[in-house]
PyMOL Python script that loads the backbone (N, CA, C, O; Angstrom):
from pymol import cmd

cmd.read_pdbstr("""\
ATOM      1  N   UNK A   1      11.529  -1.006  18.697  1.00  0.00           N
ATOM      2  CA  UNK A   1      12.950  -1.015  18.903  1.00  0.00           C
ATOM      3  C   UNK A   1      13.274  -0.046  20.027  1.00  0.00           C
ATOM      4  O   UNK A   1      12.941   1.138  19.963  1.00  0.00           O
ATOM      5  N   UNK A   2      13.851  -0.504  20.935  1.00  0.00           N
ATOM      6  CA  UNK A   2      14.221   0.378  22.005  1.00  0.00           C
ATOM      7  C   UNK A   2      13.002   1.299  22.981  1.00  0.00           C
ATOM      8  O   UNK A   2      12.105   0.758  23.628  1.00  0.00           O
ATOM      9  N   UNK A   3      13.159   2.283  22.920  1.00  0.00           N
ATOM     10  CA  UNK A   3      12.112   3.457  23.529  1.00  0.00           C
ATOM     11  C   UNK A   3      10.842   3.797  21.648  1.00  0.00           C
ATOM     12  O   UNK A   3      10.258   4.879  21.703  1.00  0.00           O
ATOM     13  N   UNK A   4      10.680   3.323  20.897  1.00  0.00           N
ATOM     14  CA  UNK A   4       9.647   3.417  20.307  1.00  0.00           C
ATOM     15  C   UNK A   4       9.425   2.042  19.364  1.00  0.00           C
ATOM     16  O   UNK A   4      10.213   1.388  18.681  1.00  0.00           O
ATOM     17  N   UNK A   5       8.165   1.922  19.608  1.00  0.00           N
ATOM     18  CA  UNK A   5       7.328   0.452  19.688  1.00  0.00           C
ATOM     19  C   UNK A   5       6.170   0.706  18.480  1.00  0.00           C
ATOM     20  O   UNK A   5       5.338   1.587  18.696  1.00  0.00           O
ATOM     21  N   UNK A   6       6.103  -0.045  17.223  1.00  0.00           N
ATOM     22  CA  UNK A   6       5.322  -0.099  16.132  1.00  0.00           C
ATOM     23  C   UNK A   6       4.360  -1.064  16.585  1.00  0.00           C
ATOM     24  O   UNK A   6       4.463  -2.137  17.179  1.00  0.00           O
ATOM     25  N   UNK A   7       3.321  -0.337  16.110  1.00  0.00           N
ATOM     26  CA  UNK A   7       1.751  -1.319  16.421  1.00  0.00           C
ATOM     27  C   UNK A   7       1.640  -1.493  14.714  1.00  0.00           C
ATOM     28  O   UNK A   7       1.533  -0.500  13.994  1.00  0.00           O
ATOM     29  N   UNK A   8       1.678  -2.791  14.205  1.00  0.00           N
ATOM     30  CA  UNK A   8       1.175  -3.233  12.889  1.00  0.00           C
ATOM     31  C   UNK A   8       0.171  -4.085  12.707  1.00  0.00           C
ATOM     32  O   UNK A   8       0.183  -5.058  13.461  1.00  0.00           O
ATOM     33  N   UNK A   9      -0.945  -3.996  11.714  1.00  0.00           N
ATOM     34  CA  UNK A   9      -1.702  -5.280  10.772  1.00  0.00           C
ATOM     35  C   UNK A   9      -2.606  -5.401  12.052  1.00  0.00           C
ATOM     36  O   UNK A   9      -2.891  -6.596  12.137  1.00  0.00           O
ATOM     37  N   UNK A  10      -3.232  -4.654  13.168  1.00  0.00           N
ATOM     38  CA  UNK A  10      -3.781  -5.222  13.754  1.00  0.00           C
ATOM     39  C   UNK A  10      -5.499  -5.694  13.102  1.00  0.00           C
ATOM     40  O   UNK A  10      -6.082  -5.164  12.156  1.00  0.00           O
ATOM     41  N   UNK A  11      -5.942  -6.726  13.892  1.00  0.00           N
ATOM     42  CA  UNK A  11      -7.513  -6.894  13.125  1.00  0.00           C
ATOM     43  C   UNK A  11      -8.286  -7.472  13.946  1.00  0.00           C
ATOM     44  O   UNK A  11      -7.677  -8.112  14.803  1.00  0.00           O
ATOM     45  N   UNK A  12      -9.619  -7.502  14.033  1.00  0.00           N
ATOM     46  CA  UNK A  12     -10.693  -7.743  14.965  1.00  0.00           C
ATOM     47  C   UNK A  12     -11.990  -8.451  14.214  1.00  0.00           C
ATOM     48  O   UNK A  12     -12.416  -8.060  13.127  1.00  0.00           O
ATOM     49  N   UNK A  13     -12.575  -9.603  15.000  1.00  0.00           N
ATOM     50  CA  UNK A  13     -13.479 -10.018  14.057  1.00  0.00           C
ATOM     51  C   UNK A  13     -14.877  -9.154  14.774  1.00  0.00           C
ATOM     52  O   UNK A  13     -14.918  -8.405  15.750  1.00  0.00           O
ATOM     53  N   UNK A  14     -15.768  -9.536  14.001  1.00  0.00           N
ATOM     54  CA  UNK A  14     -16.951  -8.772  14.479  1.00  0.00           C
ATOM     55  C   UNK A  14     -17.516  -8.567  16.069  1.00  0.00           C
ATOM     56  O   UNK A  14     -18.031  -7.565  16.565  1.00  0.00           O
ATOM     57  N   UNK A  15     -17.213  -9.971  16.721  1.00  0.00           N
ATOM     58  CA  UNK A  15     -17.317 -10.170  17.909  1.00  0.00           C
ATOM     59  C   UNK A  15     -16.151  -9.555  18.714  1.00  0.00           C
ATOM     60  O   UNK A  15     -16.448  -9.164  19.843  1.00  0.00           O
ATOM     61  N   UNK A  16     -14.753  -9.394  18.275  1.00  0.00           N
ATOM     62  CA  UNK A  16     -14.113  -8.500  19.028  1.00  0.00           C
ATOM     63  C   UNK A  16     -14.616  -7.042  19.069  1.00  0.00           C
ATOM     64  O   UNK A  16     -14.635  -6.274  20.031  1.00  0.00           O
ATOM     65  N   UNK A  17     -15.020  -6.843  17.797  1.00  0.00           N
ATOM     66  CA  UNK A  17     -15.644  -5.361  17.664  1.00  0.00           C
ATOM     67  C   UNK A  17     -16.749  -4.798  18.874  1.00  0.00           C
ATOM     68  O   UNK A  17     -16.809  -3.710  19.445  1.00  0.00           O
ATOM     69  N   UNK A  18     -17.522  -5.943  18.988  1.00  0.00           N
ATOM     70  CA  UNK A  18     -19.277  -5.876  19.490  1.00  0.00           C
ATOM     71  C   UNK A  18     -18.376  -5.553  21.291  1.00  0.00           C
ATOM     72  O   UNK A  18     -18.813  -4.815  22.174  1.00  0.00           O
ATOM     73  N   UNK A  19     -16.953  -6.465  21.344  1.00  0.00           N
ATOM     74  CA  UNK A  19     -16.703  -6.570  22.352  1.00  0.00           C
ATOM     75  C   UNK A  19     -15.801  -5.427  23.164  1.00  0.00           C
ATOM     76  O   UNK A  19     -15.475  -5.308  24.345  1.00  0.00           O
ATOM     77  N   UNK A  20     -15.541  -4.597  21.889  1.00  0.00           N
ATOM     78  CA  UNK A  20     -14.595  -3.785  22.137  1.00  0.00           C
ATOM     79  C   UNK A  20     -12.974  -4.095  22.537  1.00  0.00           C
ATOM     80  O   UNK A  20     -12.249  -3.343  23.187  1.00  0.00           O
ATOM     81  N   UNK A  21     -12.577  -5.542  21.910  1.00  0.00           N
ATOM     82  CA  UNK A  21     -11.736  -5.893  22.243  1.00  0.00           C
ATOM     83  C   UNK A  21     -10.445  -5.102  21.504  1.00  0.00           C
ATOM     84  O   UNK A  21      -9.309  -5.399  21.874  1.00  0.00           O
ATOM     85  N   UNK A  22     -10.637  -4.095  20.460  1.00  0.00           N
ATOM     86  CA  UNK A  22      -8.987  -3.698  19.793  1.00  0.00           C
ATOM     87  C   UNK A  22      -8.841  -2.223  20.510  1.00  0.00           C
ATOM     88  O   UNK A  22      -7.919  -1.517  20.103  1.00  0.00           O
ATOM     89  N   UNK A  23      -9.701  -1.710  21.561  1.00  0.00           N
ATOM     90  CA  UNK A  23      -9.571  -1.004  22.315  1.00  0.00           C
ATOM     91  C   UNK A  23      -8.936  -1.436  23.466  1.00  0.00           C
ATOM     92  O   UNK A  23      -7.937  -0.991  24.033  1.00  0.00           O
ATOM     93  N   UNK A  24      -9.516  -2.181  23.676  1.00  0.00           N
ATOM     94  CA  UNK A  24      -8.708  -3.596  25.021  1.00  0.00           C
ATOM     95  C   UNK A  24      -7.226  -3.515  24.945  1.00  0.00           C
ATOM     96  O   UNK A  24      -6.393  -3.246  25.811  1.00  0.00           O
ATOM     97  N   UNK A  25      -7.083  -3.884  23.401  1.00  0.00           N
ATOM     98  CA  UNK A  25      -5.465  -4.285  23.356  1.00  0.00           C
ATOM     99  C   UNK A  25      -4.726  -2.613  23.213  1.00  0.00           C
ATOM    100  O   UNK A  25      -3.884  -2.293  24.052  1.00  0.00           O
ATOM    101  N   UNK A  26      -5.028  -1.854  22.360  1.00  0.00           N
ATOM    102  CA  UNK A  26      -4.294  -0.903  22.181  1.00  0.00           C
ATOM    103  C   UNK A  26      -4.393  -0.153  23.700  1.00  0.00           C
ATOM    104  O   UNK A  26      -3.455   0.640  23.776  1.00  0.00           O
ATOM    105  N   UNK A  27      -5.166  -0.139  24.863  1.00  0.00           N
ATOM    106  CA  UNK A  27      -5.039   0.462  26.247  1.00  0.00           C
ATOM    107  C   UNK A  27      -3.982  -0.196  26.824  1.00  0.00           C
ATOM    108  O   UNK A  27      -3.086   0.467  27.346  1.00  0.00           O
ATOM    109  N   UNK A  28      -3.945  -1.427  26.812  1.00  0.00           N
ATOM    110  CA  UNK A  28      -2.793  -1.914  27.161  1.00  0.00           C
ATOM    111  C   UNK A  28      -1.663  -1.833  26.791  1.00  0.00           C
ATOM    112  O   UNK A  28      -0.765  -1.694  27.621  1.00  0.00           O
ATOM    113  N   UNK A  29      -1.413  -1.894  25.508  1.00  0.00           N
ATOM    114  CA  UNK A  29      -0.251  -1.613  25.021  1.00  0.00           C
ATOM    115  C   UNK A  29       0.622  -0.117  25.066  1.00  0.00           C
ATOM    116  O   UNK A  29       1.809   0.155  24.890  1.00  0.00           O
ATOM    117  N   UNK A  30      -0.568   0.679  25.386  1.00  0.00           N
ATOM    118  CA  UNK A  30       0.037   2.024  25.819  1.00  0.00           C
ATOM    119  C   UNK A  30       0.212   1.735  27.212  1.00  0.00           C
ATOM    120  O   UNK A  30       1.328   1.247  27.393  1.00  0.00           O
ATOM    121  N   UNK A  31      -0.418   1.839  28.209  1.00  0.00           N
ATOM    122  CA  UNK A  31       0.141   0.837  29.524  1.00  0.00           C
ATOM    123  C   UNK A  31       1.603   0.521  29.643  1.00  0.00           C
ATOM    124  O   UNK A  31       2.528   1.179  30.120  1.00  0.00           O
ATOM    125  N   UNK A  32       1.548  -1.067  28.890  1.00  0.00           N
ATOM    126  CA  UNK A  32       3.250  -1.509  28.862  1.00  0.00           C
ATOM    127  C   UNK A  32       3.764  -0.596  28.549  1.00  0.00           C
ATOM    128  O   UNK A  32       4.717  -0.331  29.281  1.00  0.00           O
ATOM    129  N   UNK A  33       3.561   0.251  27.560  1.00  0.00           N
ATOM    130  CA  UNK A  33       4.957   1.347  27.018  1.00  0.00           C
ATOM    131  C   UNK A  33       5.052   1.844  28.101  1.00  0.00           C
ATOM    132  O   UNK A  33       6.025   1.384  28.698  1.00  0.00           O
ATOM    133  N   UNK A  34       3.996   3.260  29.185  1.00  0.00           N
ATOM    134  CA  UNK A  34       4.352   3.702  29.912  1.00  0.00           C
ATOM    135  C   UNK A  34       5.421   3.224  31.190  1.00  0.00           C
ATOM    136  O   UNK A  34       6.454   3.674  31.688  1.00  0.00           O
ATOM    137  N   UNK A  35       4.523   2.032  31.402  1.00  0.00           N
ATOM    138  CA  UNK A  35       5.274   1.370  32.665  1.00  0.00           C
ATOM    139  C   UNK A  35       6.766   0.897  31.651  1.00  0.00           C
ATOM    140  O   UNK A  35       7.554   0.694  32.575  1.00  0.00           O
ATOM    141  N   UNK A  36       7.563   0.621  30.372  1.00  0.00           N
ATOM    142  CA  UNK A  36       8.737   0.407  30.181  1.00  0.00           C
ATOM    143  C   UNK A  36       9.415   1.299  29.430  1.00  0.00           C
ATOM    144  O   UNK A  36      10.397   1.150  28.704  1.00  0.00           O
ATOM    145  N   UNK A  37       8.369   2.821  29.860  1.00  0.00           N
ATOM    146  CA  UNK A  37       9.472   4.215  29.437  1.00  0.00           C
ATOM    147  C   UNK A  37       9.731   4.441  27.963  1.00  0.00           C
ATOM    148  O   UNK A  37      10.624   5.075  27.400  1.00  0.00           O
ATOM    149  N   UNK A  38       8.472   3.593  27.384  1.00  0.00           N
ATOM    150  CA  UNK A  38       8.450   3.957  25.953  1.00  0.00           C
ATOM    151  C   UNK A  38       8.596   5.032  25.829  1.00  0.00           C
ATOM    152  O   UNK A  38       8.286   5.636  26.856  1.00  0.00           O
ATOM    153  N   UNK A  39       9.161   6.068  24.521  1.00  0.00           N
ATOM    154  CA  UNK A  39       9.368   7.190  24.532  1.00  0.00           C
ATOM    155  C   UNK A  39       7.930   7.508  23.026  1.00  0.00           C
ATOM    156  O   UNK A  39       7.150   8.460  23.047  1.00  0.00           O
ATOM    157  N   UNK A  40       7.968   6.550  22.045  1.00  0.00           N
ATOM    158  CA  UNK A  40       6.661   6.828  20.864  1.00  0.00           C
ATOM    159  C   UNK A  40       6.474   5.734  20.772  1.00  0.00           C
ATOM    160  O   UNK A  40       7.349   4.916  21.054  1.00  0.00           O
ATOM    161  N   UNK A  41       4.541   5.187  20.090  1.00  0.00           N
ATOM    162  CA  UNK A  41       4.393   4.718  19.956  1.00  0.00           C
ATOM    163  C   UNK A  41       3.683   4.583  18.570  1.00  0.00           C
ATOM    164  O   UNK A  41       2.509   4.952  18.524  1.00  0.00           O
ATOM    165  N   UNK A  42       4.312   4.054  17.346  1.00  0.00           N
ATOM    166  CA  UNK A  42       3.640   4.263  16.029  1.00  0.00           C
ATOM    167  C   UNK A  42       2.792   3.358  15.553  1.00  0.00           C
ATOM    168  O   UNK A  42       3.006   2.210  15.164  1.00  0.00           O
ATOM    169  N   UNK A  43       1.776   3.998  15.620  1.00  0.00           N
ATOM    170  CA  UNK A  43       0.097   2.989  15.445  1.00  0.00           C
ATOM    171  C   UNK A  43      -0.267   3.051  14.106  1.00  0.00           C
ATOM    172  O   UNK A  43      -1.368   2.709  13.677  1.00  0.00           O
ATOM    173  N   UNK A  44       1.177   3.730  13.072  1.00  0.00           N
ATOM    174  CA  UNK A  44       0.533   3.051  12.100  1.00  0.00           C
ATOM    175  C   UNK A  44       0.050   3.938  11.143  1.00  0.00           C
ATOM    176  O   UNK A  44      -0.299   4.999  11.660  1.00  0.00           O
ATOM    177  N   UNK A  45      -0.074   3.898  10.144  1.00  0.00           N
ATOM    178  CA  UNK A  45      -1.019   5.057   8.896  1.00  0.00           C
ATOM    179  C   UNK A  45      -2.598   4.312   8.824  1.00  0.00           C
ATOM    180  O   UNK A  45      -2.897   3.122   8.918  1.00  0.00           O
ATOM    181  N   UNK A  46      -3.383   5.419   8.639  1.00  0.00           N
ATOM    182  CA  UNK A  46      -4.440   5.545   8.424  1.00  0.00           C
ATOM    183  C   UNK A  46      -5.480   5.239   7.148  1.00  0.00           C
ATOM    184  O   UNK A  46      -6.701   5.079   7.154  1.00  0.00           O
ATOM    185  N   UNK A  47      -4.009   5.215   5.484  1.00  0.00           N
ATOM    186  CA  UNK A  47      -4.585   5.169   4.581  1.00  0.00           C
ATOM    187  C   UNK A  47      -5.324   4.387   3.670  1.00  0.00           C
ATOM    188  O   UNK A  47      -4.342   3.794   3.224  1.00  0.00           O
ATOM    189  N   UNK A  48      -6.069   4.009   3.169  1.00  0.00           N
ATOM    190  CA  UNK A  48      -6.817   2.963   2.060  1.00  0.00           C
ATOM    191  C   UNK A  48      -5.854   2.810   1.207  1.00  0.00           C
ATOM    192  O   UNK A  48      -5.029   3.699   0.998  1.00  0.00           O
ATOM    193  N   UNK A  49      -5.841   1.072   0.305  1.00  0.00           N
ATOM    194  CA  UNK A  49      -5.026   1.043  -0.771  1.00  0.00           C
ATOM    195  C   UNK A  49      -5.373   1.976  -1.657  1.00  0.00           C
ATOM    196  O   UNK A  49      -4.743   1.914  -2.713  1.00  0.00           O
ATOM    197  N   UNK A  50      -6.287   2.943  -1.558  1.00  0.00           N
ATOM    198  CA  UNK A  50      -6.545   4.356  -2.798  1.00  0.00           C
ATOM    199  C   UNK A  50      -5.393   5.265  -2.511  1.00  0.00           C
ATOM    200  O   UNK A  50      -4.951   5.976  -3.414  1.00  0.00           O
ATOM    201  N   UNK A  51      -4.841   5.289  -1.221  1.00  0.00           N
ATOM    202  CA  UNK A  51      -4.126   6.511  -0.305  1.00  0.00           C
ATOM    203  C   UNK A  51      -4.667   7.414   0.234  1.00  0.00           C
ATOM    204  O   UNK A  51      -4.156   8.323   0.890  1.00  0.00           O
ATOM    205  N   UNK A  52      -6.505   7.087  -0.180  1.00  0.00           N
ATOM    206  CA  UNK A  52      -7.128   8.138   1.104  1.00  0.00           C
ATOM    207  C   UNK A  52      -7.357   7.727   2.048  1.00  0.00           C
ATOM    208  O   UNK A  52      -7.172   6.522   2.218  1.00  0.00           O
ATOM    209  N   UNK A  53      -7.987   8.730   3.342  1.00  0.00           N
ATOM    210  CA  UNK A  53      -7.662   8.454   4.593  1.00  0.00           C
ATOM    211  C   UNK A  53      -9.056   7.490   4.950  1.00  0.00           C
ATOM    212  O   UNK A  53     -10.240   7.665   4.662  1.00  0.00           O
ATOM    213  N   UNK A  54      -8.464   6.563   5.594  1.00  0.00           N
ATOM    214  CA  UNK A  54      -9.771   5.664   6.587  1.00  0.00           C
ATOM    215  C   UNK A  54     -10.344   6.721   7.621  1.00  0.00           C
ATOM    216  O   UNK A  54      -9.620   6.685   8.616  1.00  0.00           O
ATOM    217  N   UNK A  55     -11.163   7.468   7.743  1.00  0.00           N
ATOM    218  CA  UNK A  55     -11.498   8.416   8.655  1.00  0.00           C
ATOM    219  C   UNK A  55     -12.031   7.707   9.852  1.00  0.00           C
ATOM    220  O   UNK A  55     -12.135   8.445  10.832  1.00  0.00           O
ATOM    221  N   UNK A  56     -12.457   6.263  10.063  1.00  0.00           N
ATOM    222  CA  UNK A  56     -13.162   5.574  11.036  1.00  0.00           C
ATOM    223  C   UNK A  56     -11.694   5.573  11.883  1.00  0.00           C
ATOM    224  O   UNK A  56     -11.593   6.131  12.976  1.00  0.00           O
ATOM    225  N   UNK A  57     -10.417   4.767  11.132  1.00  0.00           N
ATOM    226  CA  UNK A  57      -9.800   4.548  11.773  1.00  0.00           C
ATOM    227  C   UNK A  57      -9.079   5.402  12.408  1.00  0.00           C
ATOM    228  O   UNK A  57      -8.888   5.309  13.620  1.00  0.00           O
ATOM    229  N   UNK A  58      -8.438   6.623  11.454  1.00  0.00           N
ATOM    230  CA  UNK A  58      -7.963   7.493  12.384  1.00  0.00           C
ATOM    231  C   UNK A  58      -8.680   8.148  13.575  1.00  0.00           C
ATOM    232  O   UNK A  58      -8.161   8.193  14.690  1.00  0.00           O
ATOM    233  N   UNK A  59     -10.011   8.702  13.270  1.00  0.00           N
ATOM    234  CA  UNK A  59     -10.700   8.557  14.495  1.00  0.00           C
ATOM    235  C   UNK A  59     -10.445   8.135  15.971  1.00  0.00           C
ATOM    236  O   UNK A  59     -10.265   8.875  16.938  1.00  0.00           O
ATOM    237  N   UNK A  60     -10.477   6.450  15.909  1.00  0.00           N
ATOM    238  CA  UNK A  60      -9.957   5.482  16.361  1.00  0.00           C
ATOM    239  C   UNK A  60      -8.464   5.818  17.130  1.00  0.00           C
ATOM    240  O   UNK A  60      -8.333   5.777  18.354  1.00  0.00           O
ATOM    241  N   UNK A  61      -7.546   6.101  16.331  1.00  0.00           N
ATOM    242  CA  UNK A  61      -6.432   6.479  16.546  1.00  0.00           C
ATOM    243  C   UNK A  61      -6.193   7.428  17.513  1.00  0.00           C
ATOM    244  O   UNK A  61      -5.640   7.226  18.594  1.00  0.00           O
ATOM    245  N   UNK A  62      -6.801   8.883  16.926  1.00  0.00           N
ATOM    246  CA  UNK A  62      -6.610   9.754  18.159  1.00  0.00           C
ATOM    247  C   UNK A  62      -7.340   9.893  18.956  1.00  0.00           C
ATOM    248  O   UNK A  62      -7.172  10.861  19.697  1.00  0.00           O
ATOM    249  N   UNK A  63      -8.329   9.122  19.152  1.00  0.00           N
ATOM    250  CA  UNK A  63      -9.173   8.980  20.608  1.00  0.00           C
ATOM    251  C   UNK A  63      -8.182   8.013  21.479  1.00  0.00           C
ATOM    252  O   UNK A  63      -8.506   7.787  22.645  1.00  0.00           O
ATOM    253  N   UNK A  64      -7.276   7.575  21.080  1.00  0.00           N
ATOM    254  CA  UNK A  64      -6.683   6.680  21.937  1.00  0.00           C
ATOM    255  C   UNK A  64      -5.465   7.448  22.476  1.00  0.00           C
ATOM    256  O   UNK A  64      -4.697   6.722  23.107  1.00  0.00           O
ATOM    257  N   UNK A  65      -5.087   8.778  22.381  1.00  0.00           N
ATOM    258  CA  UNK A  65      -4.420   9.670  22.156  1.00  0.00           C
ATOM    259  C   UNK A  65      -3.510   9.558  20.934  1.00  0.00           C
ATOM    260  O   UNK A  65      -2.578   8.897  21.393  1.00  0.00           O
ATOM    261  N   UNK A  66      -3.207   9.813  19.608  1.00  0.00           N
ATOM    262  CA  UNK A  66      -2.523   9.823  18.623  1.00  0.00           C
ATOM    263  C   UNK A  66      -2.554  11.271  18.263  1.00  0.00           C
ATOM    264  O   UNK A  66      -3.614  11.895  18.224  1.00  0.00           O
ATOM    265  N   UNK A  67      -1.272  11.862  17.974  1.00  0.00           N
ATOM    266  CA  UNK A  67      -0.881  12.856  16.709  1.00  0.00           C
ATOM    267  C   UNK A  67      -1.022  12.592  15.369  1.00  0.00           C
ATOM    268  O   UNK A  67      -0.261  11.774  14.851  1.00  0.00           O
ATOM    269  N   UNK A  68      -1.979  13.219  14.632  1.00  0.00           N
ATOM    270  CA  UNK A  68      -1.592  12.874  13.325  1.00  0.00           C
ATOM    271  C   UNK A  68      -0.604  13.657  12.702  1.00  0.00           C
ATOM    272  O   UNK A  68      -0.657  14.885  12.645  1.00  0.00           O
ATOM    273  N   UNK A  69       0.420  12.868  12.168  1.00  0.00           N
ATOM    274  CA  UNK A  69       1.603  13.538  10.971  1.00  0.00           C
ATOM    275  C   UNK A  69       1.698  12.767   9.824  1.00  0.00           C
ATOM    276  O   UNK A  69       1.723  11.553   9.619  1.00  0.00           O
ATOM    277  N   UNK A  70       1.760  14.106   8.873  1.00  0.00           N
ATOM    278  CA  UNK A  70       1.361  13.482   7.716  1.00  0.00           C
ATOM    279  C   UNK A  70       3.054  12.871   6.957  1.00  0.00           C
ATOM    280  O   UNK A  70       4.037  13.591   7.129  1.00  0.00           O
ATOM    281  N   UNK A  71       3.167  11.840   6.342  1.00  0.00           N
ATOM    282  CA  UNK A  71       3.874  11.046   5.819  1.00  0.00           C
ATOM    283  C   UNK A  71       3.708  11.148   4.370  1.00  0.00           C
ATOM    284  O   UNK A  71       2.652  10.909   3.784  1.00  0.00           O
ATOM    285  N   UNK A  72       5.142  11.628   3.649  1.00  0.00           N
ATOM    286  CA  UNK A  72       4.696  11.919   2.297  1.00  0.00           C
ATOM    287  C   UNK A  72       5.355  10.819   1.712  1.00  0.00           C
ATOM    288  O   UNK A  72       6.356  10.246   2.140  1.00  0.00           O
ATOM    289  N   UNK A  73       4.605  10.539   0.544  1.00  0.00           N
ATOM    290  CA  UNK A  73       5.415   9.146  -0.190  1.00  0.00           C
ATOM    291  C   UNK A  73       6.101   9.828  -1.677  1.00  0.00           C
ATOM    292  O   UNK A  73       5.448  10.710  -2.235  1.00  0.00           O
ATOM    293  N   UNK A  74       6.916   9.553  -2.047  1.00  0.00           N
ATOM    294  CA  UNK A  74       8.069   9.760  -3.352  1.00  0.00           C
ATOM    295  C   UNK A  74       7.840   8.728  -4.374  1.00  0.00           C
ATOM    296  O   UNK A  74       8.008   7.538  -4.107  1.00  0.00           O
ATOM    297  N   UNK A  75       7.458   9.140  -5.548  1.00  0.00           N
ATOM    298  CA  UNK A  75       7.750   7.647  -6.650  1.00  0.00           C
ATOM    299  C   UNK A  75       8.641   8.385  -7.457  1.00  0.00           C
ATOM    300  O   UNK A  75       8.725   9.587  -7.708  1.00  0.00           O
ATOM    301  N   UNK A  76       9.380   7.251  -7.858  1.00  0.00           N
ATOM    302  CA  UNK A  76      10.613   7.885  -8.767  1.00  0.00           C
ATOM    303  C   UNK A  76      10.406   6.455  -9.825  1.00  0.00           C
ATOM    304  O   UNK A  76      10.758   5.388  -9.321  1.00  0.00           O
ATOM    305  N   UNK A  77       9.805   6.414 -11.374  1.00  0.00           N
ATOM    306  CA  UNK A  77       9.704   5.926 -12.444  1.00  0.00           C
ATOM    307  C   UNK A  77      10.994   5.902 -12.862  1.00  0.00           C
ATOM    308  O   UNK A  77      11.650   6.866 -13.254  1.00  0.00           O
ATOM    309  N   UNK A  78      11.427   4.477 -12.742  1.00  0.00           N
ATOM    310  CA  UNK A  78      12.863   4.059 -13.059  1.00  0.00           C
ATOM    311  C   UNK A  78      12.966   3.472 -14.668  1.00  0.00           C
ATOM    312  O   UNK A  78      14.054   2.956 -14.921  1.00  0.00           O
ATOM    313  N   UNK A  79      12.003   3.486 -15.748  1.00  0.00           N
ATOM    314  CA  UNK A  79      11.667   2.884 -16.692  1.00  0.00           C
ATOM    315  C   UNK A  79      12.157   4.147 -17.772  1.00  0.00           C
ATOM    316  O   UNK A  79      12.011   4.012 -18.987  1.00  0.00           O
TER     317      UNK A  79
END
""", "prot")
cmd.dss("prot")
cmd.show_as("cartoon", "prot")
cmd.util.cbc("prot")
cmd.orient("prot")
């Protein structure tokens, strides 16, 4: 929306992997932002349906330049 741009659900089959193709796309997509003055770009949480962290992916993440900030979640038992 506007000056910050959500990267979601992205996925790669093995051969994109071998190919390095979700590096491909996420270089580019930082690219377009720069060249259209994106101001953030949110690539997204890191966590397993457990809520621990995918460490491959974040990895991943800030080699591509990413900040990690941590995002706290609230449950409120309405029962």
């Amino acid at each position: 929306y506007g000056t910050i741009w959500k990267v979601q659900y992205a996925f790669g089959t093995d051969e994109g992997f071998t190919l390095k193709a979700m590096d491909f796309l996420y270089l580019e997509i930082i690219q377009l932002a720069r060249d259209q003055s994106v101001s953030i770009i949110d690539l997204g949480t890191v966590n397993n349906s457990d809520e621990t962290i995918n460490e491959g992916l974040q990895r991943f993440k800030v080699e591509l330049g990413a900040l990690k900030t941590p995002v706290y979640t609230m449950r409120l038992n309405l029962q």
